[in-house]
C-alpha positions in Angstrom: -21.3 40.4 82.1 -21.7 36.9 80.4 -25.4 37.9 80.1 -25.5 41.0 79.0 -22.8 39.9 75.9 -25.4 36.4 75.5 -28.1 39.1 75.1 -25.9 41.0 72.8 -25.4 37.7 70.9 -28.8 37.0 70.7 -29.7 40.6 69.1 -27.4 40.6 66.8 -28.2 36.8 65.6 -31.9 38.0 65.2 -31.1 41.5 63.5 -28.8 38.9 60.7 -31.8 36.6 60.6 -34.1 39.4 59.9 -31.9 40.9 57.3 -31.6 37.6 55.6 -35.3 37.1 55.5 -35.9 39.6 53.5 -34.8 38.1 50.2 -34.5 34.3 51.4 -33.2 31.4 49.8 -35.6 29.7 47.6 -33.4 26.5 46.6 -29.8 25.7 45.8 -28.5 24.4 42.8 -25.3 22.9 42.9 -24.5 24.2 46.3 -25.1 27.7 44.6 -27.9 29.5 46.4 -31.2 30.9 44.6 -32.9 33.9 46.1 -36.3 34.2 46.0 -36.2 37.6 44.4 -34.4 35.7 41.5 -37.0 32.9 41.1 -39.9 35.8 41.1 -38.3 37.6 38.1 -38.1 34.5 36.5 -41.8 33.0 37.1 -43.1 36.6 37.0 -41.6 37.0 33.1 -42.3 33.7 31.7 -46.1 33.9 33.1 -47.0 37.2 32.3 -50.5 38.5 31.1 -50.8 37.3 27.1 -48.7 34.2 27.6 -50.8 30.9 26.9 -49.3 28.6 28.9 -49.0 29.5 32.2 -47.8 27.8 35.4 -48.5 27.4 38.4 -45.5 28.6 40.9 -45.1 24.3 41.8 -45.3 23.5 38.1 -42.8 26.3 37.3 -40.1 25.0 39.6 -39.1 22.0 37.6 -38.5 24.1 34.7 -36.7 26.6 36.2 -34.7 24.2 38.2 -33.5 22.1 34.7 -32.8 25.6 33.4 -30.3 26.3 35.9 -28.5 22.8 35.8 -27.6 22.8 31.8 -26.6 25.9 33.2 -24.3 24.8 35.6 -23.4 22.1 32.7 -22.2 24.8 30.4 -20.3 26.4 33.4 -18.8 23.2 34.2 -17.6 22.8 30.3 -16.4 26.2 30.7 -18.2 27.6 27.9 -18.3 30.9 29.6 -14.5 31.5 29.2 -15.0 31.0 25.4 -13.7 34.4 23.7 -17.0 34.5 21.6 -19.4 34.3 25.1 -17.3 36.6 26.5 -17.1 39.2 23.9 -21.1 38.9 23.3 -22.4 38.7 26.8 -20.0 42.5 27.6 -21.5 43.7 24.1 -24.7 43.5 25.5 -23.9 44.1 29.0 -22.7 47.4 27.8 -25.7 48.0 26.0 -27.8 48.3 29.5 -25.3 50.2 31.2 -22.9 52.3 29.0 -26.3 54.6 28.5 -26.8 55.3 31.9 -23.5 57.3 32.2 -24.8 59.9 30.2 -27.0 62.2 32.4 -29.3 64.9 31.7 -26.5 67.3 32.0 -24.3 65.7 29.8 -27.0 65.7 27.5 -27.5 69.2 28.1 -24.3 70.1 27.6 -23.5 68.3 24.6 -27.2 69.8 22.7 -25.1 73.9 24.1 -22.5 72.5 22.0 -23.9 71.9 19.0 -26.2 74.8 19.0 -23.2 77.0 19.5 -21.1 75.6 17.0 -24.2 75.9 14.4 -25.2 79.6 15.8 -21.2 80.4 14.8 -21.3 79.1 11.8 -24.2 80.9 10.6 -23.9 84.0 12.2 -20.1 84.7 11.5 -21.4 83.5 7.8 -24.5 86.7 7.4 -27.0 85.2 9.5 -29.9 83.7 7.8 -32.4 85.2 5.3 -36.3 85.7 4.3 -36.9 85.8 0.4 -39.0 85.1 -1.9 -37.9 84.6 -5.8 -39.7 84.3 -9.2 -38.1 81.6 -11.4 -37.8 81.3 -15.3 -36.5 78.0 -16.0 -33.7 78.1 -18.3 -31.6 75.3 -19.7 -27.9 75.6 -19.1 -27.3 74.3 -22.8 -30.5 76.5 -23.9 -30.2 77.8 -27.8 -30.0 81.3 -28.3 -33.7 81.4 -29.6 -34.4 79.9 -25.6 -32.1 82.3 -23.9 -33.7 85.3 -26.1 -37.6 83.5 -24.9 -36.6 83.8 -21.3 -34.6 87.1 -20.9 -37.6 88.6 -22.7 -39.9 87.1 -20.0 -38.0 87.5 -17.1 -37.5 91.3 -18.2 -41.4 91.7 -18.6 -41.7 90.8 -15.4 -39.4 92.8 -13.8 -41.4 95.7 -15.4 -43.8 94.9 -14.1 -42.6 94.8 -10.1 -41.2 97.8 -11.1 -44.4 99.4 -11.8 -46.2 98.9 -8.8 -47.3 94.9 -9.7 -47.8 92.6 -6.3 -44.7 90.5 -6.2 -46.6 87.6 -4.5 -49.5 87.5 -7.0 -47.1 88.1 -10.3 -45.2 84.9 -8.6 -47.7 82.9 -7.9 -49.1 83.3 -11.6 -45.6 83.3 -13.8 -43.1 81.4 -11.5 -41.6 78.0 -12.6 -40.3 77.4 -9.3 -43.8 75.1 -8.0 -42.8 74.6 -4.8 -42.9 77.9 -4.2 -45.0 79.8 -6.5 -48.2 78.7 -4.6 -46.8 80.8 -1.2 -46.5 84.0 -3.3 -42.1 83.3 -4.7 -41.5 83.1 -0.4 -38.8 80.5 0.3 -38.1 79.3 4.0 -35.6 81.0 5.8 -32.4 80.0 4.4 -28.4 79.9 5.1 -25.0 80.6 2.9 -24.6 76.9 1.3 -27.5 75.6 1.2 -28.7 77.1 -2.5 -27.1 78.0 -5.1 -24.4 80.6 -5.1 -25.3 83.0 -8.1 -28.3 83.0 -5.5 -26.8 83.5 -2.2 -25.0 86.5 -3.6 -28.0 88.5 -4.5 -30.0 87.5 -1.6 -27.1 88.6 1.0 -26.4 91.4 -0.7 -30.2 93.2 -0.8 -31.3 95.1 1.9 -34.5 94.3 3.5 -37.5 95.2 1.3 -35.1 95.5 -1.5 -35.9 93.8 -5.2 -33.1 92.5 -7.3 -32.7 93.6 -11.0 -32.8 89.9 -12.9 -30.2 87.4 -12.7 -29.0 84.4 -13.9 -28.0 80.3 -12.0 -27.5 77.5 -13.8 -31.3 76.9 -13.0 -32.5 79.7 -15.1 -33.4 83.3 -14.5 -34.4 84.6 -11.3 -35.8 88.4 -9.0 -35.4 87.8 -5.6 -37.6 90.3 -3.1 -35.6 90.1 0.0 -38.1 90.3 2.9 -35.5 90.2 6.1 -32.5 88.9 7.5 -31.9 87.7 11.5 -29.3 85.4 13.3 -29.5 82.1 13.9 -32.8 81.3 16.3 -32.2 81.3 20.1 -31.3 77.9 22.0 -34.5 77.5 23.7 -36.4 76.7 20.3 -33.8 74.6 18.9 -33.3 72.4 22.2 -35.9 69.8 21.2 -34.6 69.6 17.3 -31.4 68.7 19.0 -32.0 66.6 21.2 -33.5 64.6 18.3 -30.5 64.7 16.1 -28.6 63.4 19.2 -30.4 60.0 18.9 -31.0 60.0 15.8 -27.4 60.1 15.0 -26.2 57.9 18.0 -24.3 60.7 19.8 -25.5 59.8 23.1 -23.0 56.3 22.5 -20.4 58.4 21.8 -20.6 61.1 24.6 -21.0 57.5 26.8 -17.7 56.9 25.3 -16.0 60.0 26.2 -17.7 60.2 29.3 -16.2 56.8 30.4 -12.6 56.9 29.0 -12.5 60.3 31.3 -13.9 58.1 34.3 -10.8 55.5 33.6 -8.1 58.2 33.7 -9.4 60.1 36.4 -9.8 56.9 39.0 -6.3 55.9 37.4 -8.3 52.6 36.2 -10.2 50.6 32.9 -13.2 51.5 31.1 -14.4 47.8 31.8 -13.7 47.9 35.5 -15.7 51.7 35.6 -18.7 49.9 33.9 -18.3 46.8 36.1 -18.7 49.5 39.3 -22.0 51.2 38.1 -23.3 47.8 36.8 -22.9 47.2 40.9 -24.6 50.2 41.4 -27.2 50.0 39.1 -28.0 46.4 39.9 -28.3 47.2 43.7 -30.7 50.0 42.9 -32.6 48.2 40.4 -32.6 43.8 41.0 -34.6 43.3 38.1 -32.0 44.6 36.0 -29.8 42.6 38.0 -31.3 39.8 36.9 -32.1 40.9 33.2 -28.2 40.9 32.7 -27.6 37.5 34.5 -30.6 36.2 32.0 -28.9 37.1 29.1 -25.3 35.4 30.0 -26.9 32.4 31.2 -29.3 32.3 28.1 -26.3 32.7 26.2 -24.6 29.6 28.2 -28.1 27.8 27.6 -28.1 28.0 24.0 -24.5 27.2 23.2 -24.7 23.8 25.7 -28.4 22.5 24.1 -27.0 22.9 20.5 -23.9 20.7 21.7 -25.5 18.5 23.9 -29.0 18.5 21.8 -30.3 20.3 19.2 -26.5 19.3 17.0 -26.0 16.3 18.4 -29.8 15.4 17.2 -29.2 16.7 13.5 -25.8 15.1 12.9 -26.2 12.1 14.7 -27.4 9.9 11.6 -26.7 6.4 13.3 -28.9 7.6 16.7 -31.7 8.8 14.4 -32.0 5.2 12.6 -31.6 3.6 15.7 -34.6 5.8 17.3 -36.6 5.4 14.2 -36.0 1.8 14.3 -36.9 1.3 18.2 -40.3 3.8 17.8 -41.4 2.8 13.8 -44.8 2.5 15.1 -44.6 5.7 16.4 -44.5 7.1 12.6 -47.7 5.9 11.2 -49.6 7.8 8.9 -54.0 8.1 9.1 -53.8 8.1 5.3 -51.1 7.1 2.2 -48.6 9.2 0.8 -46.7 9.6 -2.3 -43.2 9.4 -2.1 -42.1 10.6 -6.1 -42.2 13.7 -8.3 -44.8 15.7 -10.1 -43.5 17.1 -13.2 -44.2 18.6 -16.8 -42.0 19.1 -19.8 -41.9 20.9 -22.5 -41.1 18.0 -25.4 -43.4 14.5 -24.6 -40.3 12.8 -24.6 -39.1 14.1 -21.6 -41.8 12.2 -19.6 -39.8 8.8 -20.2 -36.3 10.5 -19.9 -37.6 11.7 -16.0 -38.0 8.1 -15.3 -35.1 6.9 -16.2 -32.7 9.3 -15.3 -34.0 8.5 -11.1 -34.7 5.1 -11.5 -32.6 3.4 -9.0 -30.8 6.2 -7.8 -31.8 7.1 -4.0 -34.4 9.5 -3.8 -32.2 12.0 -2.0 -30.0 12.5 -5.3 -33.2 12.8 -7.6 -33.6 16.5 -7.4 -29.5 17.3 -7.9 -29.7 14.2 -10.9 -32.7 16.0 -13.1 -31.0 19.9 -12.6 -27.8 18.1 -14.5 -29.7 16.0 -17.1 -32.6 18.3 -17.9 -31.7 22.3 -16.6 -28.3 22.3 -16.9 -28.2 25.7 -19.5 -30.5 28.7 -19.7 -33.1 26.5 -21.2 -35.3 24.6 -18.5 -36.2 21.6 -19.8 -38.4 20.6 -17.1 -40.8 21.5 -13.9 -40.4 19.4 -11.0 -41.8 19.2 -7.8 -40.3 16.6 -5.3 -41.8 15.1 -1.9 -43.8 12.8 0.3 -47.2 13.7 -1.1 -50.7 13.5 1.1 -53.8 13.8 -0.6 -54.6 17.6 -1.1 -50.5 18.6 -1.4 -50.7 18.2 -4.9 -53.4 18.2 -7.9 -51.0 15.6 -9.8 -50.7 13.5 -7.7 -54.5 13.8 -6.3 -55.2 12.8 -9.8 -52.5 10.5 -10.7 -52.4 8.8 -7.3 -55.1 9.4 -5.6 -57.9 8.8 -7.7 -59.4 12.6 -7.4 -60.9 14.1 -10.3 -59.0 17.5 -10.0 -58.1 20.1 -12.1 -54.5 21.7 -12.2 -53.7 24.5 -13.8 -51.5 24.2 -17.0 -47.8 26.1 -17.0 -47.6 27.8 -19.8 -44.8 26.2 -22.3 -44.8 22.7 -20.2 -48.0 20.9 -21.8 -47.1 17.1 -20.8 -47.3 16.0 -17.2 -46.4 13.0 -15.3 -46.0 11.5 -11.9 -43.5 9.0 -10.7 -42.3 7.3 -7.4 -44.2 5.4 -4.8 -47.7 5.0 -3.1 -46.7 4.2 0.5 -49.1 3.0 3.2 -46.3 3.9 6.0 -43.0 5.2 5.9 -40.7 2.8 5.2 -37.0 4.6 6.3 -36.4 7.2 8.3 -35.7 9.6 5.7 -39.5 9.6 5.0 -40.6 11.1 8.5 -36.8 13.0 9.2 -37.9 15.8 10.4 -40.3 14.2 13.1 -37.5 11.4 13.6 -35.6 14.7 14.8 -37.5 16.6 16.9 -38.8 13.6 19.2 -35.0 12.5 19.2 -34.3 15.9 20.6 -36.9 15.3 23.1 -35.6 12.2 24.1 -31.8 13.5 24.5 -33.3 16.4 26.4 -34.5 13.9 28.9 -31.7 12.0 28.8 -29.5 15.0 29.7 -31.6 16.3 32.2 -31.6 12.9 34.0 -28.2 12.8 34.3 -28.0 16.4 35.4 -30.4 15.8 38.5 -27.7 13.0 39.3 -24.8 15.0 39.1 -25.9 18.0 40.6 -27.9 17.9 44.0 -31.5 20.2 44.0 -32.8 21.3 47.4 -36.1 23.5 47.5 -37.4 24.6 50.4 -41.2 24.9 50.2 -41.9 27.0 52.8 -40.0 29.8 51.2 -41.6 28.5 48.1 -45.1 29.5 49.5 -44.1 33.4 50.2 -43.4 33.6 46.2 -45.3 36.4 45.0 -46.7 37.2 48.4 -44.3 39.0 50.7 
């Protein structure tokens, strides 16, 4: 008995360790396990064909592995019970499944529905009619010599139908209707409402084959030859045009939304716990999408953690950016000078002088917000100004001015005297003059930082073996 149940034991212990091998665990992050089918989507995306940089499945690990710990930072913060995360991440959640409660019958049903509403519109309305109509254009506030002009012509005409002419020639030679005086007066099919009604009452009340005597609209005078009349088309031949109009019109959203508040009240439950259960289902169908959504809310936790714990912090931190710039000056050297000033014109020669004054000894960061008061204050600009840290090549001014190059800038037109002023620097001298380097490397360096102290907090354990079967299971 004992070994017939250790047997047992040691079945069902292999039949679990089989079943687990399937999808095994890659690495843990925080104590939190990482499949390998979750790592795979991962590398697999990031080092598709077309992307430049691509890593090797080793290289790739670190990256993914500081991915998930600011992460688990953000989780820790709890940044993912922040209304805003929450309301974004279901929004697009949503998005991926709301569309698959809609099926092809629903679809199906909801393209009957239209098409029958339409088919008892029209029908129950005279169906639709063929005709084709010679125009005389006639202004609605026409004088009576322009009235007389056009009754006389339209009657001529009509004479001449009457007397055996070819309507389709007669219209393609006297109509004023362009559009369709080239097809012989023929108009496409049309439908009570959709022309105008001194028109719709003579063309619904001909019979086939019938011409009308002339008639006025407030477009002028018209003969309408009434070719023939039919109901609205069958539903075979209008599927496809409705099935457009359903997208195009964002109906399938809405029959989702119907759909799913009927789900709710039939299972006596929400709408977000029904799309909860067929995110479930979907996801164990499909793991990629699995992982597409879980992408998403932790790219959402990413971003809202780096911009506190970096890419802010870098921007806003103005004492940690002079103490960075401070500790790597040397770092900030430039292969040639620069010009740290304006290049400007004026429109009155005695402007040139007023410039300098105006900025001399005011910080060079309240320059450009000092001139706009002194100089283009009212409607009339006083001055042109461009403002910078000029290298040879940036400006023909300053090329000339500065830099000693005989170069030739091209005058703007009511600003005929020109000038330069500020400073020729051989290096930066404050941070202000290389910022937005300053910045970025001092986002690099608080990136590191963080990270650093990430791989402290939160124990990494990857297990290479498994590693080795990535991409070749």
């Amino acid at each position: 008995m004992k070994a017939k149940l250790l047997l047992g034991a040691m079945l069902m212990c292999g039949t679990l360790s089989f079943a687990q091998s399937a999808d095994p665990i890659v690495m843990t992050i925080n104590g939190k396990p990482v499949p390998r089918s979750e790592f795979e989507y991962s590398y697999n995306k990031n080092n598709a064909e077309g992307v430049i940089d691509k890593k090797s499945v080793k290289d790739y690990v670190p990256l993914f592995v500081n991915y998930k710990l600011k992460v688990e930072a953000a989780k820790e913060a709890r940044l993912d019970t922040m209304k805003s995360f929450q309301q974004e991440f279901a929004g697009y959640r949503d998005q991926q499944i709301r569309p698959a409660l809609v099926t092809d019958a629903d679809m199906e049903a909801e393209a009957k529905k239209i098409y029958n509403q339409t088919q008892q519109q029209i029908d129950n309305n005279g169906g639709m009619v063929k005709v084709a109509h010679i125009l005389i254009l006639m202004k609605q506030k026409a004088t009576p010599d322009e009235q007389r002009v056009a009754k006389l012509r339209i009657d001529s005409i009509y004479k001449a139908l009457k007397g055996g002419a070819d309507f389709a020639a007669l219209a393609k030679k006297v109509s004023q209707d362009p559009g369709s005086a080239v097809n012989g007066g023929e108009l496409p099919i049309i439908v009570k409402g959709q022309t105008l009604k001194e028109f719709e009452d003579q063309a619904w009340s001909l019979k086939d084959g019938e011409l009308s005597q002339p008639f006025t609209s407030p477009a002028g005078w018209h003969i309408i030859l009434k070719k023939s009349h039919q109901n609205f088309y069958d539903y075979a031949s209008q599927r496809e045009a409705i099935m457009k109009y359903i997208d195009q019109r964002g109906l399938r959203d809405q029959i989702a939304s119907q759909k799913l508040d009927a789900m709710a009240k039939q299972e006596q439950t929400t709408p977000e716990k029904v799309l909860e259960q067929k995110k479930l289902e979907m996801e164990a169908q499909d793991p990629s999408l699995k992982y597409l959504i879980q992408e998403y809310h932790d790219g959402l936790l990413l971003y809202e953690i780096s911009n506190r714990t970096v890419w802010d912090k870098a921007q806003k931190d103005e004492r940690g950016l002079q103490s960075f710039f401070g500790k790597n000056k040397k770092n900030y050297k430039w292969e040639q000078p620069r010009f740290k000033g304006i290049a400007y014109c004026t429109r009155n020669e005695a402007d040139i002088k007023a410039v300098q004054k105006a900025v001399k000894g005011l910080a060079f960061d309240q320059w450009a917000e000092k001139l706009r008061k002194t100089f283009n204050a009212d409607s009339m600009l006083r001055i042109r100004v461009e403002k910078g840290i000029f290298k040879q090549g940036d400006n023909a001014l300053v090329d000339k001015n500065i830099f000693g190059k005989d170069t030739v800038s091209a005058p703007v037109k009511d600003y005929p005297y020109t000038a330069v002023y500020g400073k020729k620097l051989k290096a930066p001298k404050e941070m202000e003059d290389v910022k937005a380097l300053v910045v970025t490397d001092y986002q690099e360096y608080l990136e590191k930082q963080w990270v650093d102290q990430l791989r402290q907090r939160y124990p990494v354990v990857v297990d290479d073996e498994v590693l080795k079967t990535v991409n070749k299971h």
